[in-house]
BAVO-585821 format. One record per residue (C-alpha): x, y negated, z. Coordinates in steps of 0.2 Angstrom, whole numbers, padded with zeros to 4 digits, always signed. Example, Ala and Ser with C-alpha at 12.3 -4.5 7.8 and 13.67 -1.06 7.14 Angstrom:
# BAVO-585821
+0062+0022+0039;+0068+0005+0036;
***
This chain:
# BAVO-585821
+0370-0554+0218;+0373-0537+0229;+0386-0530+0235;+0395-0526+0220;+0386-0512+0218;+0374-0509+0201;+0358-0497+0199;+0362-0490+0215;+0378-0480+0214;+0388-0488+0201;+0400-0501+0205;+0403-0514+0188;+0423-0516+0186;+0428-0527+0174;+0447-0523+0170;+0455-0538+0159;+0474-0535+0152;+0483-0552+0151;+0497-0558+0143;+0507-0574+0138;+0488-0580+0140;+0483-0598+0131;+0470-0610+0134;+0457-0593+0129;+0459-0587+0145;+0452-0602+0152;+0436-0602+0144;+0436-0581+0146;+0439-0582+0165;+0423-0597+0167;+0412-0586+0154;+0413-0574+0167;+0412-0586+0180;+0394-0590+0172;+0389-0572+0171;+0371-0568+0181;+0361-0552+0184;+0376-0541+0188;+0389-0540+0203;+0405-0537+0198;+0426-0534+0201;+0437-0542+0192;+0453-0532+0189;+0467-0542+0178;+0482-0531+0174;+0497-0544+0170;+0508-0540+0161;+0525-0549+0163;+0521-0567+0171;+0503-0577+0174;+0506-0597+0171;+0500-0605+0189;+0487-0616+0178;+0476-0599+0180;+0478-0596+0197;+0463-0609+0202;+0452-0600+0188;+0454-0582+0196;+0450-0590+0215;+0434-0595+0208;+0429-0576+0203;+0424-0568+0218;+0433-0549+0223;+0447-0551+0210;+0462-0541+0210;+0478-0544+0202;+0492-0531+0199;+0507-0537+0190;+0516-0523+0177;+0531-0524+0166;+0532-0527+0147;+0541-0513+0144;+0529-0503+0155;+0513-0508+0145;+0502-0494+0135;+0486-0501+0129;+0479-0483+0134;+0488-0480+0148;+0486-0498+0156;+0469-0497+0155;+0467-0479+0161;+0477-0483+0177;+0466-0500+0180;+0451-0488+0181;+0458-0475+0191;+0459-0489+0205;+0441-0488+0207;+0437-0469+0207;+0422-0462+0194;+0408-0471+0203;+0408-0484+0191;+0405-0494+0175;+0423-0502+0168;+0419-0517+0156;+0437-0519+0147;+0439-0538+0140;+0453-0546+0131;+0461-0561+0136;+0453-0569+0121;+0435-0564+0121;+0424-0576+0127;+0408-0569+0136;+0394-0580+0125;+0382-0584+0139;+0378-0580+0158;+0369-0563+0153;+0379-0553+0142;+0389-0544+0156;+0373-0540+0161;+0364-0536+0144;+0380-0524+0141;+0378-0514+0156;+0360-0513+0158;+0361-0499+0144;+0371-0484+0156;+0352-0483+0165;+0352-0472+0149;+0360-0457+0156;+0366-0451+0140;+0377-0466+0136;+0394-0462+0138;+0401-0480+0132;+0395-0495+0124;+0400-0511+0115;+0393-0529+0115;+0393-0542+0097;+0409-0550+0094;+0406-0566+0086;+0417-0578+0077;+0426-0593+0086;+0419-0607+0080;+0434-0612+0070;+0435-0596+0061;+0439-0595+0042;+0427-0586+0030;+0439-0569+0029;+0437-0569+0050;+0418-0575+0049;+0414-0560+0037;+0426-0547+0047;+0413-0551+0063;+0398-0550+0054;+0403-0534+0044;+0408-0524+0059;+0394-0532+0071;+0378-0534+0065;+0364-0543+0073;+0353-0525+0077;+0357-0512+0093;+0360-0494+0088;+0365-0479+0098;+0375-0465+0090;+0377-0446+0094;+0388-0434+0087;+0377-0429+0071;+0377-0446+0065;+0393-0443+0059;+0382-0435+0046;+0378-0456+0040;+0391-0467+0047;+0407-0456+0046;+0420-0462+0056;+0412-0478+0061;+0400-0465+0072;+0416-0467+0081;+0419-0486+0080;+0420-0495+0097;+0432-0511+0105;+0440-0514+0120;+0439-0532+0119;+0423-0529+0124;+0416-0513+0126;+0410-0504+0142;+0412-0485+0148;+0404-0472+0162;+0418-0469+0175;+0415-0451+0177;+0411-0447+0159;+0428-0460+0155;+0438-0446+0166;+0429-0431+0157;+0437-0434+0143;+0454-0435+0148;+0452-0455+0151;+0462-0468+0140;+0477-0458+0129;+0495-0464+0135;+0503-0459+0117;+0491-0469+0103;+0498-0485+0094;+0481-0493+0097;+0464-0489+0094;+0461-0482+0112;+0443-0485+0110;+0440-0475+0097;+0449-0460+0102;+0438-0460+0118;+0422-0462+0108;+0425-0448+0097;+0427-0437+0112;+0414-0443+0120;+0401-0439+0104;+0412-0422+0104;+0405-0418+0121;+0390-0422+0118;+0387-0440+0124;+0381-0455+0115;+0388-0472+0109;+0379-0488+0110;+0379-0504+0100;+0371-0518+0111;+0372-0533+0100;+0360-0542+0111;+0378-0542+0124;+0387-0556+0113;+0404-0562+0115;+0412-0575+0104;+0431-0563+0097;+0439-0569+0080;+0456-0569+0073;+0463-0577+0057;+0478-0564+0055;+0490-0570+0042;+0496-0559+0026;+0509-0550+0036;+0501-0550+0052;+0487-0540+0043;+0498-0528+0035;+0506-0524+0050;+0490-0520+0059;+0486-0509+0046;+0502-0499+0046;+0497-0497+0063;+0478-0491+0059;+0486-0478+0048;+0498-0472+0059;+0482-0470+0072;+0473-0459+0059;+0487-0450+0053;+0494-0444+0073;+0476-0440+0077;+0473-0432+0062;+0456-0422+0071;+0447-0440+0073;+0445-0439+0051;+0444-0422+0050;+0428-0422+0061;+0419-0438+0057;+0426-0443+0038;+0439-0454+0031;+0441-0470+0034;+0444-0476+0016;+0426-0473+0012;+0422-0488+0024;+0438-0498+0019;+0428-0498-0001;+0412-0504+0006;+0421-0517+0017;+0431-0525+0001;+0413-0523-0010;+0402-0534+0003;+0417-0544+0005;+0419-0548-0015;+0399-0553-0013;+0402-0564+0004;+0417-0573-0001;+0408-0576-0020;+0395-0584-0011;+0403-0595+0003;+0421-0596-0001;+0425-0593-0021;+0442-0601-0020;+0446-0585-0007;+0445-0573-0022;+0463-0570-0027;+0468-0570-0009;+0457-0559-0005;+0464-0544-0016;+0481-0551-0012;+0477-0546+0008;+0467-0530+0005;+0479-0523-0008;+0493-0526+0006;+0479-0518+0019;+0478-0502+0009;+0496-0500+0003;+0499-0505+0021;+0486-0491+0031;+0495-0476+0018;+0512-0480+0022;+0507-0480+0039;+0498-0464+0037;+0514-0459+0029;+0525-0463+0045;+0531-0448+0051;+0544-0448+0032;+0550-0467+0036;+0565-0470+0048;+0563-0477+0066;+0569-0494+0062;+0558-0496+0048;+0544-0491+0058;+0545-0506+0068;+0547-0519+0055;+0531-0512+0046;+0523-0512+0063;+0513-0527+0075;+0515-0515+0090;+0533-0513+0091;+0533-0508+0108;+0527-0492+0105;+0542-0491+0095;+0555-0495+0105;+0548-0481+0119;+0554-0469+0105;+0571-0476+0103;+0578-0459+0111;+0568-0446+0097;+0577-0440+0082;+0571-0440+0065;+0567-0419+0069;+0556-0421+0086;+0546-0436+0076;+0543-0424+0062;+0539-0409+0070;+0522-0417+0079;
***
């Protein structure tokens, strides 16, 4: 270990949001605990109140700081943004979520390593499923992260579409000073931050990397509603940055694909899944045009449609005429 300082110049900050943690943030905080190869910070952002039960946890990381925010005062852009404004440009941020668990002592390591690079602008490790995963999450991991690296540039837009543009925060990695070229983290977005700074990044000319030798184990078994929320919310992403589509492609193309190689998965390991199946991915769809549809539905039913309510309620004060005038 040095002084916290990586290939010379760049200082490795890895910035974790918390809130109303579980026993995931245990096993995250003693994951990075383990990690070798690579000095880092440790920044958690909590949101609201941390249980003591943690406290010991975060002693054992060496140069952690903890900064406290309110709920209401959570953005998952802006949040992070601010984090890495903290540290300056000199550095590489590594965002987690409480939930991700690092799966052995050098993946921080392996994620990082990438930015000797110079064109990488950001990059993101393998998300594997929890070992208690159902089929529906064991296939969502392996459709979205496969077992071979790639790095993308803007013409590869050319053969992936909008999944050129396809990155996640809850473990992903970015260069400080090209994170703060781009304008940083947006402040307004429902959620897919990550993208939205990927696509600028391959607009400016840098590149995206998949590392999937960097693993981390990440799986969630949303129910029926909890996925059509989270798809309303996708929709309403795509359809307020309308440029992300219009550049790289439509998402729909990839959402097809998705439901054909899921068909063959669950066929093979899970048959009974079937009719489920289209039950959820019929919601997901009718779900990602409502929310593509958002700027025609009331407030109200905004947030019953939605999983990120918050963003919501920071609108409280716009009429039906400022929403549909953006």
């Amino acid at each position: 270990m040095d002084d916290g300082r990586w290939h010379g110049t760049e200082q490795v900050v890895v910035i974790l949001p918390v809130y109303h943690p579980d026993a995931r943030l245990h096993r995250c905080l003693a994951a990075l605990r383990a990690q070798e190869g690579v000095a880092f910070r440790l920044h958690v952002v909590v949101t609201g109140t941390l249980p003591e039960e943690f406290l010991p946890d975060l002693a054992a990381l060496p140069q952690t700081r903890i900064m406290w925010i309110a709920p209401a005062a959570f953005n998952h852009g802006g949040t992070r943004w601010a984090a890495a404004q903290v540290y300056g440009r000199a550095a590489i941020f590594v965002y987690l979520t409480q939930d991700a668990v690092l799966a052995d002592g050098t993946a921080l390591d392996r994620l990082v390593r990438v930015f000797r690079r110079p064109q990488i602008g950001c990059a993101y490790g393998r998300q594997l499923p929890q070992a208690d995963a159902s089929p529906v999450a064991r296939f969502a991991r392996a459709f979205n992260y496969g077992a071979r690296s790639q790095v993308r540039s803007f013409a590869d837009r050319e053969r992936y579409g909008v999944k050129a543009a396809f990155l996640s925060n809850s473990f992903a990695a970015y260069r400080g000073e090209t994170l703060a070229a781009v304008g940083g983290f947006p402040t307004q977005t429902i959620l897919c931050e990550d993208m939205y700074v990927a696509a600028k990044m391959l607009m400016a000319g840098w590149q995206v990397a998949y590392v999937a030798e960097a693993e981390a184990y990440h799986s969630h078994d949303y129910t029926l509603l909890q996925e059509a929320r989270r798809y309303f919310d996708f929709g309403v992403f795509h359809a307020r940055e309308s440029w992300i589509q219009q550049t790289f492609g439509k998402a729909e193309g990839e959402g097809v694909r998705f439901v054909r190689e899921e068909a063959r998965f669950l066929l093979r390991e899970a048959p009974w899944l079937l009719p489920s199946m289209v039950l959820r991915d019929g919601l997901k769809f009718l779900s990602y045009r409502l929310g593509r549809l958002e700027r025609y539905l009331p407030l109200g039913v905004k947030r019953r449609l939605s999983m990120t309510k918050s963003f919501w309620e920071r609108r409280q004060g716009e009429s039906d005429d400022d929403r549909r005038s953006r």
